[in-house]
N, C-alpha and C positions, 0 to 999 in steps of 0.2 A: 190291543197292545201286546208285546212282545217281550219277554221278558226273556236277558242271555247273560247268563256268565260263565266265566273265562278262568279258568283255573291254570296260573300256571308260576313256575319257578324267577321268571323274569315279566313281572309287574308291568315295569316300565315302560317295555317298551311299547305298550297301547297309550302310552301319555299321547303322542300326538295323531294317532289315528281316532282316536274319541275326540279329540278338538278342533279337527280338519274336516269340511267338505260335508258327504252324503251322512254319513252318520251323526257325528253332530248334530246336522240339520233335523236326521230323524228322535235323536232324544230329545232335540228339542220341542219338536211338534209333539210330546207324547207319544209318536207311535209305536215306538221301544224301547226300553229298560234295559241299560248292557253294565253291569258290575265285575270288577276285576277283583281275581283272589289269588291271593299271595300266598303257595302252596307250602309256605315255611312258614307258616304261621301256625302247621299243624305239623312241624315239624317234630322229628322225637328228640330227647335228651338235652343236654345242656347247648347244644351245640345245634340246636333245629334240623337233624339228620332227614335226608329225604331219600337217599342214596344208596347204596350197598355193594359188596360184590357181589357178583353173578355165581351160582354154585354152579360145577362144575367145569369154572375156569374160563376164561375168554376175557377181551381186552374191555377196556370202559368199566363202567358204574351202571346199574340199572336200580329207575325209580321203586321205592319200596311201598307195598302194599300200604303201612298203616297211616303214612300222612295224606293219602289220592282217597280211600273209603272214610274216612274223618272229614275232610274235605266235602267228598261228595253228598255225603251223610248233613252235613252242617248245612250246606248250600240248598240241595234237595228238601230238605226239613223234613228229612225220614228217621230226626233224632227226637222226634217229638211226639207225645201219643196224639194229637191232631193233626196226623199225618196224612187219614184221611181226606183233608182240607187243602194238601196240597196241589199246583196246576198240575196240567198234564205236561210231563216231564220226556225230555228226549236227552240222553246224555252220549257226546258225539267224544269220539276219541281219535285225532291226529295221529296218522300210523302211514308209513311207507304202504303198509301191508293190507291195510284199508281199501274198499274200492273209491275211484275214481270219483270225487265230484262233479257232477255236471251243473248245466242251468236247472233240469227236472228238479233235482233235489232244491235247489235252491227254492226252485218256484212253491215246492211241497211243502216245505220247513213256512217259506211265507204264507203260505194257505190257512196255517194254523192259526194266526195272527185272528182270523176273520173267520173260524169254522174250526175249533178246537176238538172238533170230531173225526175230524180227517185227518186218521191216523190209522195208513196199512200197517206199521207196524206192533207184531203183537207182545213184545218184550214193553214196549213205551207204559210205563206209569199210567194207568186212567183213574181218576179220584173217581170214589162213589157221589158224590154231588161235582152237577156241572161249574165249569170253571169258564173265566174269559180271559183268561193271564195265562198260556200256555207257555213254558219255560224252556229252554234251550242250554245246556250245561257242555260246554266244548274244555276236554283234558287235553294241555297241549304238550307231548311228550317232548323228551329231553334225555340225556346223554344219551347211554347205548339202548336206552326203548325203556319200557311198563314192563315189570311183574306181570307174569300171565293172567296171577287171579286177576288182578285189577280188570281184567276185560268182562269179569263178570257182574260189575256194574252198568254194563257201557250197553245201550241197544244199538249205537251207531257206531260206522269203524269207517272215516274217510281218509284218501290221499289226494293233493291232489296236481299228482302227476308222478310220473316212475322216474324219481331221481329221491336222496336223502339230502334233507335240511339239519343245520344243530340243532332245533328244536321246533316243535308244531307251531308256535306262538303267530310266525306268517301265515302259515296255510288257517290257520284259525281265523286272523285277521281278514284272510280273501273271502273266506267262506262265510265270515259275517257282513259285510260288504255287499257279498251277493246278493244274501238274505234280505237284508236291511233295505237296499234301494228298490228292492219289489214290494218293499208295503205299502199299502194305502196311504196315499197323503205325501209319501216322500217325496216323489218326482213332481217338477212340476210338470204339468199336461196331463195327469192322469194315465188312465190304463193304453191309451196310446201311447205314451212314452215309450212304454216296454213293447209293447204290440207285435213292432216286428224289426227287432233285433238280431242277431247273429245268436244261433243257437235256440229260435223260435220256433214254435209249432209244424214251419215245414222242413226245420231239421237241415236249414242251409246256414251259410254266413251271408250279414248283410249285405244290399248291394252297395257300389260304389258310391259316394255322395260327395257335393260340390258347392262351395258357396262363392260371394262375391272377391276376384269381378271373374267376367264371364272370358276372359283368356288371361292367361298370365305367364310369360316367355315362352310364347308360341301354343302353349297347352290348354285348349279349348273346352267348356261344359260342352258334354255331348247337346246335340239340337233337340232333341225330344226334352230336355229338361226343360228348356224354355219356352215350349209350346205353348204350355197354360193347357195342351188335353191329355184329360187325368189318367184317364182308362191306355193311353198309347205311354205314360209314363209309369204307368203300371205292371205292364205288360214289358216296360223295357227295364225296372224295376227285378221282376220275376227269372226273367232270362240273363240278366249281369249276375246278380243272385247264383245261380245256378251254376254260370261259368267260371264265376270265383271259387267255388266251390271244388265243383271239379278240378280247378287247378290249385288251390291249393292245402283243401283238403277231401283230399278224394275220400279218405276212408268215411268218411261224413254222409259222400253221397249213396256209400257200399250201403251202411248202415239204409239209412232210409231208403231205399230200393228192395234191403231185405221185409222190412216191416210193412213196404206197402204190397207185398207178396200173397 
């Protein structure tokens, strides 16, 4: 199991992504644990401040340091002397400025689910007693960004894509999504489900696919689909693959041309 929560200033709006579809399905099976926290609950003063101006001047509010490490601290269970007891912790932070999520990451983040050891990175929490609940802690920013210290909580820093949103709380939502439907047990079909996907092991987009019926205003399933031979639908599979790719994401095919160098 998988254990993820979501810290952020608007709650709500995971109401209906936790109730809907692949995720739901997966906390229902058990396969993960995803709790929502309400970053004004560690808000300061009368008035639950999370907010402040920016020192030296510039436009917005920027989140403040004490209610995100209180938070984090509460969440983590790094407020407690059996802190050692805690899982292995990843805390991902929602930023423009973050690199780029891909599938890899996503497929790594799932890996932990099922091998709580596999973990490149060397910032990540490791308890001195092994754990099987490794935890996932996504801070979803909001106004004009986080306090710098605040990143020194954080061992993760994703975007995910070069454009700015009001706040992380979507890309948090995508990014757990991702995660979520590569666990064990989620999909149905097993590890073929994911097997060969867009963004798969060879690094193309899927090929084109076609279901019933077999023309539909003039537009034909190619004839190799309906062969029933596997290895020449494989092979026509591999090369549509490829050409989609090429057209229209070449930087994809750059990419993997370099690495196979």
């Amino acid at each position: 199991m998988l254990k993820i929560s979501i810290i952020s200033v608007q709650p709500k709006m995971f109401e209906g992504f936790l109730r809907e579809s692949i995720v739901a399905r997966a906390v229902k099976k058990g396969a993960c644990e995803i709790d929502i926290v309400d970053l004004r609950n560690f808000g300061e003063g009368r008035w639950k401040k999370v907010d402040d101006k920016p020192y030296g001047g510039g436009p917005g509010m920027l989140m403040k340091c004490g209610p995100w490490f209180a938070a984090v601290e509460k969440v983590s269970g790094s407020e407690h002397e059996t802190s050692d007891l805690r899982p292995q912790i990843r805390i991902i932070m929602t930023s423009p400025a973050g690199k780029t999520f891909t599938q890899r990451d996503a497929e790594m983040f799932a890996s932990l689910a099922t091998d709580d050891t596999n973990n490149s990175n060397p910032q990540a929490f490791k308890p001195s007693k092994p754990q099987t609940l490794p935890h996932l802690i996504f801070l979803c920013g909001h106004y004009e960004g986080f306090d710098a210290r605040i990143e020194t909580l954080v061992t993760d820093k994703y975007s995910i894509g070069d454009f700015v949103m009001t706040g992380g709380e979507l890309a948090a939502a995508a990014m757990v999504d991702s995660i979520v439907r590569l666990l064990p047990g989620v999909l149905g079909g097993g590890p073929s489900a994911t097997a060969s996907e867009s963004f798969g092991r060879d690094g193309l987009l899927e090929a084109p696919q076609y279901t019933h019926p077999p023309e539909f205003r003039g537009m034909k399933v190619p004839e190799v689909l309906l062969s029933g031979d596997h290895a020449k639908i494989e092979a026509w599979k591999r090369s549509e693959a490829r050409k989609l790719t090429e057209r229209d994401r070449p930087d994809l095919v750059e990419v993997k041309s370099k690495s196979e160098r």
